[in-house]
N, CA, C and O atoms as a GROMACS GRO file, in nm:
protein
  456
    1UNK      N    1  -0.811   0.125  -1.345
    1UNK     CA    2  -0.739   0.100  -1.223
    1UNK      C    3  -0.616   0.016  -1.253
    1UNK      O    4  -0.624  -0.057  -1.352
    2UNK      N    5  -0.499   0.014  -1.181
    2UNK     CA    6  -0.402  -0.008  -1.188
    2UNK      C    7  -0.337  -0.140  -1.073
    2UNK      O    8  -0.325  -0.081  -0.965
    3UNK      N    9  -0.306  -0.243  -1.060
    3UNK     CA   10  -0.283  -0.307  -0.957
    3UNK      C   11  -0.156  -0.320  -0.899
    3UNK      O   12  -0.078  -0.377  -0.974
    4UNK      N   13  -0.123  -0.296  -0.822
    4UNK     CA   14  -0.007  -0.252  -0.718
    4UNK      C   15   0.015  -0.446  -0.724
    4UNK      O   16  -0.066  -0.538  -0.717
    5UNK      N   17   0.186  -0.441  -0.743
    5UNK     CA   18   0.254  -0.599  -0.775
    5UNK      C   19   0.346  -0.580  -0.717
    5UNK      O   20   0.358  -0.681  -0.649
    6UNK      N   21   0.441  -0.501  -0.689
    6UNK     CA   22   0.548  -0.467  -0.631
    6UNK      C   23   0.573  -0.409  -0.451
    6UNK      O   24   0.521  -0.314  -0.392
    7UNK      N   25   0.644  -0.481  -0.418
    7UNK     CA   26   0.675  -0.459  -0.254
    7UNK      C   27   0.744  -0.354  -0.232
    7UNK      O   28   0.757  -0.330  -0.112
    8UNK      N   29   0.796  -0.277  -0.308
    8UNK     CA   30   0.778  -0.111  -0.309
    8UNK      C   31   0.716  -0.032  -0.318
    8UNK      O   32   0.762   0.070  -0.267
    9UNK      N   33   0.576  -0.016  -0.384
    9UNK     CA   34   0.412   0.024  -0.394
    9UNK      C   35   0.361   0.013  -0.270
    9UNK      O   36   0.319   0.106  -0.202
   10UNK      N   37   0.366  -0.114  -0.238
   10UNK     CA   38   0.318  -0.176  -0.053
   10UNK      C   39   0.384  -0.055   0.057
   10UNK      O   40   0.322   0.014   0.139
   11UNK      N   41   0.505  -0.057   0.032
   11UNK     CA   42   0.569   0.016   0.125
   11UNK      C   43   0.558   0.149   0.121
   11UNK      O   44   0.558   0.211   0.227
   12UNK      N   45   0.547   0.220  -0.009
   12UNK     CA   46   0.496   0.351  -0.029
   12UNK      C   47   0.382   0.384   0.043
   12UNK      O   48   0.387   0.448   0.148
   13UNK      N   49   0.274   0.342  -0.012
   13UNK     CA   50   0.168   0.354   0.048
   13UNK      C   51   0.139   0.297   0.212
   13UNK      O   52   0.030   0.308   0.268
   14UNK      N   53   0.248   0.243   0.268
   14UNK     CA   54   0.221   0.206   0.394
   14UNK      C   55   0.260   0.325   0.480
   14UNK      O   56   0.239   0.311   0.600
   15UNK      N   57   0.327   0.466   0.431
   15UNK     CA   58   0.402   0.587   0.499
   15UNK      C   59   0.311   0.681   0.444
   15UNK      O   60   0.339   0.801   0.446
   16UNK      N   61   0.184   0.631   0.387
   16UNK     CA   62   0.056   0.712   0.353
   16UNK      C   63  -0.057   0.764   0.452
   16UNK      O   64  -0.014   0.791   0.563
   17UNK      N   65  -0.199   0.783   0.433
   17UNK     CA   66  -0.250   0.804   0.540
   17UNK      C   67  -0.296   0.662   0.547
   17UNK      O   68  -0.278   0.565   0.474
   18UNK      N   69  -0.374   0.685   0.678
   18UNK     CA   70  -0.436   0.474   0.765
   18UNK      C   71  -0.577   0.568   0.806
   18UNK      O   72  -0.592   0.678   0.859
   19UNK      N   73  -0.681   0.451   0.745
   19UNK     CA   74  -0.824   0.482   0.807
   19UNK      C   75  -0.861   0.356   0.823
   19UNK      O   76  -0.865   0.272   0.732
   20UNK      N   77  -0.899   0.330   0.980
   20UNK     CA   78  -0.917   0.184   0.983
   20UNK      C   79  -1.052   0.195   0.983
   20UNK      O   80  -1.116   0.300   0.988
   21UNK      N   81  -1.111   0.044   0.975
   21UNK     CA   82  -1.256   0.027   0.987
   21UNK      C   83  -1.281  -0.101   1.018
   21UNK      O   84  -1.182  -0.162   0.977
   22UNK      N   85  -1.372  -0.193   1.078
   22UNK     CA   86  -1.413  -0.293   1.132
   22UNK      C   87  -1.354  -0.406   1.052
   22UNK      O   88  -1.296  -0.506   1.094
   23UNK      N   89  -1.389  -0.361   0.890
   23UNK     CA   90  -1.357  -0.491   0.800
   23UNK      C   91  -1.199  -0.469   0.764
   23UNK      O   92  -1.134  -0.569   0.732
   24UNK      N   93  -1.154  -0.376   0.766
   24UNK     CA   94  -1.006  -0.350   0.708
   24UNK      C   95  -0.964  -0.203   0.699
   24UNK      O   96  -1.034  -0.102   0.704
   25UNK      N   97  -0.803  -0.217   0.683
   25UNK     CA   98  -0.758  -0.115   0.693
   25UNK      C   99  -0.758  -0.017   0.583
   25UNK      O  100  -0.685  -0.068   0.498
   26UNK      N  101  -0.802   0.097   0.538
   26UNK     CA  102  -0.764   0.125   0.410
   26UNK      C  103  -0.623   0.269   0.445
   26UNK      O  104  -0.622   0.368   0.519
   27UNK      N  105  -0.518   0.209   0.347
   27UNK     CA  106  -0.402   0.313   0.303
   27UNK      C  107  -0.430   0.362   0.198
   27UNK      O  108  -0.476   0.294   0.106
   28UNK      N  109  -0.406   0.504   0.188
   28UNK     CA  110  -0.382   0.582   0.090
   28UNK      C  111  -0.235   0.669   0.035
   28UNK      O  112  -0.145   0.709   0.108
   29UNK      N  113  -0.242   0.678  -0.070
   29UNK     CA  114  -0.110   0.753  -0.039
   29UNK      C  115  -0.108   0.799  -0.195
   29UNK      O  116  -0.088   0.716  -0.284
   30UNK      N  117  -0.134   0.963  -0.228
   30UNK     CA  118  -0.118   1.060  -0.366
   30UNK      C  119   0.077   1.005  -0.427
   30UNK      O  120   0.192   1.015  -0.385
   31UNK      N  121   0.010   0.956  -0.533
   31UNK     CA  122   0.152   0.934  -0.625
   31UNK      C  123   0.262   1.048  -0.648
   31UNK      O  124   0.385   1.044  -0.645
   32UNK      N  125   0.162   1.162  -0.675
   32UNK     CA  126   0.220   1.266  -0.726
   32UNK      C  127   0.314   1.242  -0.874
   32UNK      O  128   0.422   1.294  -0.906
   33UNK      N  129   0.247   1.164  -0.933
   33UNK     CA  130   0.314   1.127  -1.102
   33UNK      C  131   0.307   1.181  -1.186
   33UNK      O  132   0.405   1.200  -1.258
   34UNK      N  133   0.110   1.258  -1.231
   34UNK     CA  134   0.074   1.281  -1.312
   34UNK      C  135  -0.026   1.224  -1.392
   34UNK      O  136  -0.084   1.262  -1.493
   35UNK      N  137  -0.036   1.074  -1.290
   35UNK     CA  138  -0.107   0.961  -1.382
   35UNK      C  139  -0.231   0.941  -1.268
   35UNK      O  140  -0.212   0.903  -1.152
   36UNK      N  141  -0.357   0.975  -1.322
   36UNK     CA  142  -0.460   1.029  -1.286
   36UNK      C  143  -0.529   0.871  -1.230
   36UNK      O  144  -0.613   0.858  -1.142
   37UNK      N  145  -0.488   0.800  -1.284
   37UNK     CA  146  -0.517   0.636  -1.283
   37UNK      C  147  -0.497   0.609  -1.158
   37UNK      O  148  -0.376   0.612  -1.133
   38UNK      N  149  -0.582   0.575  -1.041
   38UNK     CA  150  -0.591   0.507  -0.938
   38UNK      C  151  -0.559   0.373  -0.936
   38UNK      O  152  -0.599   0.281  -1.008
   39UNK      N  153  -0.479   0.375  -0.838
   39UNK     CA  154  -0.367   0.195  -0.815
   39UNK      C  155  -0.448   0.127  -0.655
   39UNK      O  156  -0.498   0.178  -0.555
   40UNK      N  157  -0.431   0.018  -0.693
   40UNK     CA  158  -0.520  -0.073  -0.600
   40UNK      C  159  -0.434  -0.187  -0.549
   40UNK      O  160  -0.368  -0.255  -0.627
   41UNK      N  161  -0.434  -0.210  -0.420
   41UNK     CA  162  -0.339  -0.334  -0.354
   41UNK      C  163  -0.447  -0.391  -0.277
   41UNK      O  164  -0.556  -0.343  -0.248
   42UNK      N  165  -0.382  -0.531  -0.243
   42UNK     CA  166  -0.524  -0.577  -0.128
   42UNK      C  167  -0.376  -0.723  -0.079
   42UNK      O  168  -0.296  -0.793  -0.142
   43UNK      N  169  -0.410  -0.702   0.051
   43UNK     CA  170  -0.306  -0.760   0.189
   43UNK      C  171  -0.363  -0.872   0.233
   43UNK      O  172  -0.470  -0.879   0.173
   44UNK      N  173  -0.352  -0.967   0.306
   44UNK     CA  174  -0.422  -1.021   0.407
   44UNK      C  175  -0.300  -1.119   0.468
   44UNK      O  176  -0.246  -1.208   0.402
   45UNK      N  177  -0.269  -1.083   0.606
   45UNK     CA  178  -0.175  -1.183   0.643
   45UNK      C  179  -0.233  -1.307   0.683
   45UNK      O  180  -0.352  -1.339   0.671
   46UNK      N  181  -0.119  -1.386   0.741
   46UNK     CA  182  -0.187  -1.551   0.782
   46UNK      C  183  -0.206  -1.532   0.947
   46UNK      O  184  -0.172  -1.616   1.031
   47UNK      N  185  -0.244  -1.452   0.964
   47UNK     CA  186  -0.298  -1.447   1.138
   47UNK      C  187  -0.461  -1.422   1.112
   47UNK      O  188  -0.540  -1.393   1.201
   48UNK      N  189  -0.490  -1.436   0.991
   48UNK     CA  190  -0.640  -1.420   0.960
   48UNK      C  191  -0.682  -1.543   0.929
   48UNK      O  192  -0.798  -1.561   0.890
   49UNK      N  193  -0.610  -1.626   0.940
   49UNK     CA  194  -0.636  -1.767   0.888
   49UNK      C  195  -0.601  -1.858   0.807
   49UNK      O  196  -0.478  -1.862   0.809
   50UNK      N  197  -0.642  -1.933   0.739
   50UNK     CA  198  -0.575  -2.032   0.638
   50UNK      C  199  -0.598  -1.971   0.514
   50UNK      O  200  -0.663  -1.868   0.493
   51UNK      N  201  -0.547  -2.032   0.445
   51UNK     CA  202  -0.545  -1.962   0.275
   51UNK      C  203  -0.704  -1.971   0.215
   51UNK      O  204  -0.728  -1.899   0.118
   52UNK      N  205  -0.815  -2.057   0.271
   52UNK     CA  206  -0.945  -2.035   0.266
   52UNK      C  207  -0.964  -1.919   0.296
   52UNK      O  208  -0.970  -1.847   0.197
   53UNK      N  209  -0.974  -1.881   0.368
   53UNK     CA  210  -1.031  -1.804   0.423
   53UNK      C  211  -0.964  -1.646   0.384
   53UNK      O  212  -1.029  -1.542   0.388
   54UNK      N  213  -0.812  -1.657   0.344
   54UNK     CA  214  -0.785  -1.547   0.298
   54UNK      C  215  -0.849  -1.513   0.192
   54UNK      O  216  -0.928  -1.421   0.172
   55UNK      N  217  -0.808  -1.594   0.124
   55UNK     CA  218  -0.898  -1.584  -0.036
   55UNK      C  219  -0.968  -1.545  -0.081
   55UNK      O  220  -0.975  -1.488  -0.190
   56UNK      N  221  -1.094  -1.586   0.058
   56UNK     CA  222  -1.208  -1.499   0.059
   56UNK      C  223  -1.253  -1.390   0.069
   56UNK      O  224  -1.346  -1.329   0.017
   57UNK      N  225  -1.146  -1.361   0.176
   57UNK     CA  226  -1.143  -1.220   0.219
   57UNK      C  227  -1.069  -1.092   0.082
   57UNK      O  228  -1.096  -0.976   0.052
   58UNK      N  229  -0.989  -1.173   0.041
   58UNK     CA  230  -0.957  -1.111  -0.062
   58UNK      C  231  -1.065  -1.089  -0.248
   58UNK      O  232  -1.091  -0.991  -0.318
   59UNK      N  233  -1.091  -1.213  -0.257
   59UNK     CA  234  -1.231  -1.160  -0.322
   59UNK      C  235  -1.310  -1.115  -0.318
   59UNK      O  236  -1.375  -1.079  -0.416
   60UNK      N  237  -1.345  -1.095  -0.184
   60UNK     CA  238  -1.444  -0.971  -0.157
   60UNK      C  239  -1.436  -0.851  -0.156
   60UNK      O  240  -1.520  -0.765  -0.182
   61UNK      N  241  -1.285  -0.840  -0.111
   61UNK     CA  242  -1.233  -0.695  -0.110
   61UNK      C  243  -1.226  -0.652  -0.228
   61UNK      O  244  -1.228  -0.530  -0.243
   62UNK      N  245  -1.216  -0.745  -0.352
   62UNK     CA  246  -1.199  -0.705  -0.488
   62UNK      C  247  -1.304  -0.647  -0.558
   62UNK      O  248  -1.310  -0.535  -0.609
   63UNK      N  249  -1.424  -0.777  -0.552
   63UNK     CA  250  -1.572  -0.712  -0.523
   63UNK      C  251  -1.578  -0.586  -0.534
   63UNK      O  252  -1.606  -0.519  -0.633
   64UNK      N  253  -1.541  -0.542  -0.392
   64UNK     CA  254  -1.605  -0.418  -0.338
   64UNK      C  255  -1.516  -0.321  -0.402
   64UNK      O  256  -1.573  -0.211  -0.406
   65UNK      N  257  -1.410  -0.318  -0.451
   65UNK     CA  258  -1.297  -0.243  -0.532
   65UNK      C  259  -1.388  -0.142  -0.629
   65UNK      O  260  -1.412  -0.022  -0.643
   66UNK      N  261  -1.439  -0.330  -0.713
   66UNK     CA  262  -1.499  -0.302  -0.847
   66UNK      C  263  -1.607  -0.201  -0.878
   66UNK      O  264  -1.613  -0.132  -0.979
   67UNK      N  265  -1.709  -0.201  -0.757
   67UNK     CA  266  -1.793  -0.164  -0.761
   67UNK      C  267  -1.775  -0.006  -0.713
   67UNK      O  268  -1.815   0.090  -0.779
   68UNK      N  269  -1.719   0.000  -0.607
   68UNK     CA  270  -1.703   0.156  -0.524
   68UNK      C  271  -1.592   0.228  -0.572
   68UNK      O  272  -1.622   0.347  -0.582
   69UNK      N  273  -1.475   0.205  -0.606
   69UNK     CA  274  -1.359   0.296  -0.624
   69UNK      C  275  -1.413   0.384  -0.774
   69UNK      O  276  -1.420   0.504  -0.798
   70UNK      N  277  -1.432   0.316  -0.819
   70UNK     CA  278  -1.451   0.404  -0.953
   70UNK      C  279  -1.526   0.529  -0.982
   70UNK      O  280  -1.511   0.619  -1.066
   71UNK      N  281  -1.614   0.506  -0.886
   71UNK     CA  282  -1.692   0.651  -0.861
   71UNK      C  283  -1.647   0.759  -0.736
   71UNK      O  284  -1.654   0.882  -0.727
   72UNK      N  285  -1.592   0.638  -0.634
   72UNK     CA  286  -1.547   0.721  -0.473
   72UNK      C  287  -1.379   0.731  -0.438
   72UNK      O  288  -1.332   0.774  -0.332
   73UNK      N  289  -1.281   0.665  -0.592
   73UNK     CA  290  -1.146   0.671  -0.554
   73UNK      C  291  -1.071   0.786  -0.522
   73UNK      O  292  -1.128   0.893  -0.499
   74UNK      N  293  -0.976   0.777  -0.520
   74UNK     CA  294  -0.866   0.968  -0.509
   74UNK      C  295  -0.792   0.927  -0.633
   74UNK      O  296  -0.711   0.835  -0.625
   75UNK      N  297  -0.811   0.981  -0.735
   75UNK     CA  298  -0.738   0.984  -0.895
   75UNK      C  299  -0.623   1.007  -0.834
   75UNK      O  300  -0.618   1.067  -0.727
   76UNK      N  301  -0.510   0.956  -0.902
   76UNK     CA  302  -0.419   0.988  -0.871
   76UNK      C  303  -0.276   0.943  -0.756
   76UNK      O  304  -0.160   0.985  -0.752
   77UNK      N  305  -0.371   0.810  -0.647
   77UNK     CA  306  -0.365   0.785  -0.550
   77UNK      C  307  -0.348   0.641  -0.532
   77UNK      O  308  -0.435   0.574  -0.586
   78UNK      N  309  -0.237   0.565  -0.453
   78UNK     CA  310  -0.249   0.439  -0.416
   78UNK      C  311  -0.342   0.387  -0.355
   78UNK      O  312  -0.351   0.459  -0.255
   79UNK      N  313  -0.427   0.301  -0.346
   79UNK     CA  314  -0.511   0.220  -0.238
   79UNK      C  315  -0.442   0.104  -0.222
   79UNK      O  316  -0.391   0.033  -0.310
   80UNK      N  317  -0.444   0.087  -0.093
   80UNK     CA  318  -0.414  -0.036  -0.023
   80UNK      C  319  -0.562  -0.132   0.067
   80UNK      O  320  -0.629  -0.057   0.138
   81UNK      N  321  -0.588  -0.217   0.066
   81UNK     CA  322  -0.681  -0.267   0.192
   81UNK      C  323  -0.629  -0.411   0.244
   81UNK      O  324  -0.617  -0.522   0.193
   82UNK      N  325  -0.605  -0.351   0.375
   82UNK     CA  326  -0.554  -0.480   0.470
   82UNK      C  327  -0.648  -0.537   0.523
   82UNK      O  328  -0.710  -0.485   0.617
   83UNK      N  329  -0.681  -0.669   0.467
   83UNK     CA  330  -0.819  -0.767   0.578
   83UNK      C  331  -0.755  -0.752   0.684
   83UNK      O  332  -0.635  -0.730   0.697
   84UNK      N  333  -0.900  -0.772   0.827
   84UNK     CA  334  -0.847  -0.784   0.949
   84UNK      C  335  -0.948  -0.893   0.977
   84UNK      O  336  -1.052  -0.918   0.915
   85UNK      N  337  -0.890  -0.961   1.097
   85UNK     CA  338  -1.004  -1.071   1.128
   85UNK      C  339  -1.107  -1.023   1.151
   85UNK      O  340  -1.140  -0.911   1.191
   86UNK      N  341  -1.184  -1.149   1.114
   86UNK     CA  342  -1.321  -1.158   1.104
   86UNK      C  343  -1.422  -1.079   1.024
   86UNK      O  344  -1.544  -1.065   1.031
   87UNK      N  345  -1.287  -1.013   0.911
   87UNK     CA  346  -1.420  -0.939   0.794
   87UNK      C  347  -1.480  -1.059   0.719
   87UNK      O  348  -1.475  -1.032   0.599
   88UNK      N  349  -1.517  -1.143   0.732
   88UNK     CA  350  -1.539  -1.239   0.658
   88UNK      C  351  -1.684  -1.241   0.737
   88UNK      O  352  -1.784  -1.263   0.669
   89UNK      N  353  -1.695  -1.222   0.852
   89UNK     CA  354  -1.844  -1.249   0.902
   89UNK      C  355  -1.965  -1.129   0.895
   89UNK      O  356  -2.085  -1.129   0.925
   90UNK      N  357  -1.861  -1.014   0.834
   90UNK     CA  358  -1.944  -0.872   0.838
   90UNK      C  359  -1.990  -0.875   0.657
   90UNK      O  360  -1.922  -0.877   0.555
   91UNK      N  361  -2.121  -0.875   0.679
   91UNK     CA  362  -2.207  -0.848   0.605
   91UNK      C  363  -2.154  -0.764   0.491
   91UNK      O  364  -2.107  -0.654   0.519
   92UNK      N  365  -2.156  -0.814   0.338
   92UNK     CA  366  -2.071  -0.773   0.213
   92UNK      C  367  -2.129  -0.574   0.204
   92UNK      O  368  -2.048  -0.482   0.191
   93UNK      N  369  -2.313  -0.552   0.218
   93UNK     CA  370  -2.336  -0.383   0.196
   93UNK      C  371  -2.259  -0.339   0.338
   93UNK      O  372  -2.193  -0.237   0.317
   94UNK      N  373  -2.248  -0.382   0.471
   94UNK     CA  374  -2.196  -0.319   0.560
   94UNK      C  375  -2.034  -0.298   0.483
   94UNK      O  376  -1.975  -0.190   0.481
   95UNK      N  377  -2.000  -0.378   0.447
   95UNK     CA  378  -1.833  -0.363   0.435
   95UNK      C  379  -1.819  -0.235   0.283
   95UNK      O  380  -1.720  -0.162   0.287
   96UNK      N  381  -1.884  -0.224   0.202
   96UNK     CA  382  -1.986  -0.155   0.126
   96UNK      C  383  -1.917  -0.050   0.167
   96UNK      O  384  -1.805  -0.010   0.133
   97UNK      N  385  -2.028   0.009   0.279
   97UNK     CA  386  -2.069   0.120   0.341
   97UNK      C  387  -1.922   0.196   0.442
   97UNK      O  388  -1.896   0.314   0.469
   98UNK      N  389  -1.855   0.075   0.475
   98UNK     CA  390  -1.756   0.107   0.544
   98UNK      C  391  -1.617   0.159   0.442
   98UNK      O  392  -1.526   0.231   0.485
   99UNK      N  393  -1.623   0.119   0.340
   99UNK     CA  394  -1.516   0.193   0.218
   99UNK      C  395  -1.576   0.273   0.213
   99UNK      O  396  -1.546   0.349   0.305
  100UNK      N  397  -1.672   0.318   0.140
  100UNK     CA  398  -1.739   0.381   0.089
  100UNK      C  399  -1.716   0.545   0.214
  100UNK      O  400  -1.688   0.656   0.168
  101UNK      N  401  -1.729   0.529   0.310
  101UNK     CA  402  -1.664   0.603   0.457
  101UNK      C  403  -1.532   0.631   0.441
  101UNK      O  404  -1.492   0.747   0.437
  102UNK      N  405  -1.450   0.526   0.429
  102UNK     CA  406  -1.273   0.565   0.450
  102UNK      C  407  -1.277   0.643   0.351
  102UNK      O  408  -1.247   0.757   0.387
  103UNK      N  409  -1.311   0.632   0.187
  103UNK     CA  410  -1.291   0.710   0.099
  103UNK      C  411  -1.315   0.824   0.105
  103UNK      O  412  -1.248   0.912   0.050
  104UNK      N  413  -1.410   0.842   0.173
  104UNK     CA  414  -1.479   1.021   0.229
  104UNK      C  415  -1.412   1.062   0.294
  104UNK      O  416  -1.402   1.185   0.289
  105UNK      N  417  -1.328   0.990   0.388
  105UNK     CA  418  -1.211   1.043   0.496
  105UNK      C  419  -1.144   1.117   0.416
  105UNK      O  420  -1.142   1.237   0.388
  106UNK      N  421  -1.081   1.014   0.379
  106UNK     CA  422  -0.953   1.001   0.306
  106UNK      C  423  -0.968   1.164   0.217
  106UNK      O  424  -0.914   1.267   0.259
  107UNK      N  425  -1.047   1.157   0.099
  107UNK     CA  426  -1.042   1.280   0.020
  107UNK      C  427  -1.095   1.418   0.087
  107UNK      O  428  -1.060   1.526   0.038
  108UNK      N  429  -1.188   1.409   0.212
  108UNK     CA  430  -1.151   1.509   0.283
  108UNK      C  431  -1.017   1.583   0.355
  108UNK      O  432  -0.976   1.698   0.348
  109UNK      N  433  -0.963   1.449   0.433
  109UNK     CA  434  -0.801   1.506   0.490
  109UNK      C  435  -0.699   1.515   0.301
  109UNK      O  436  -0.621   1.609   0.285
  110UNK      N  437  -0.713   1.450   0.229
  110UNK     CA  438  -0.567   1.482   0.124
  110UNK      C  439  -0.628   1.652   0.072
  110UNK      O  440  -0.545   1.737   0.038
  111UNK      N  441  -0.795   1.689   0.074
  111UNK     CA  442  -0.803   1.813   0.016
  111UNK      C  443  -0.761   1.918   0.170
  111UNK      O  444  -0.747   2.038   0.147
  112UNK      N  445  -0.749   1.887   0.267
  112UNK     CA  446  -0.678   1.988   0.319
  112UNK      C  447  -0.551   1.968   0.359
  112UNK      O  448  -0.508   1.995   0.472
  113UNK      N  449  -0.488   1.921   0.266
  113UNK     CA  450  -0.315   1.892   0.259
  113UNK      C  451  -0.255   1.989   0.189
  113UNK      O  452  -0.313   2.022   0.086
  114UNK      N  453  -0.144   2.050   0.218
  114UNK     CA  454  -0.160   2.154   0.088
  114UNK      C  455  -0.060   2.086  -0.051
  114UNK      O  456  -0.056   2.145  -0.159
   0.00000   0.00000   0.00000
């Protein structure tokens, strides 16, 4: 996996597809490069709280990166995940279960893209 550093990556993938879910938003968006290597971003503004609490939210999201993308990513494809409030109180397998969903979206609608 690849980590998205640049505020042009952000913005690419923000004119991608949007599957929201309780804990966060997930963006996608096919590179179309050649480079089969799945890229990973993770957001959280300050209307979610103090930098505690982002933090958190952001290590978890990383967490859950580690564990799920590698088997459920779109090769080939930006990920983005925007915390939204209060993923911090939803249970780490629910939030799990809820990627684990957008990703199924997600590679269902890009395989009927032509």
């Amino acid at each position: 996996m690849r980590t998205l550093s640049k505020r042009s990556e952000f913005l690419a993938a923000n004119r991608g597809l949007r599957f929201p879910v309780p804990g966060f938003v997930l963006l996608v968006r096919p590179r179309g490069d050649g480079d089969e290597v799945p890229g990973i971003g993770y957001t959280v503004s300050k209307k979610n709280g103090n930098a505690v609490t982002r933090n958190r939210m952001k290590r978890r999201m990383r967490a859950l990166v580690r564990q799920i993308l590698p088997r459920a990513g779109i090769a080939g494809a930006d990920h983005v995940l925007i915390g939204r409030p209060g993923s911090n109180d939803i249970v780490f397998a629910e939030l799990g279960e809820q990627l684990e969903s957008a990703l199924a979206r997600a590679a269902k609608k890009l395989a009927k893209a032509p």
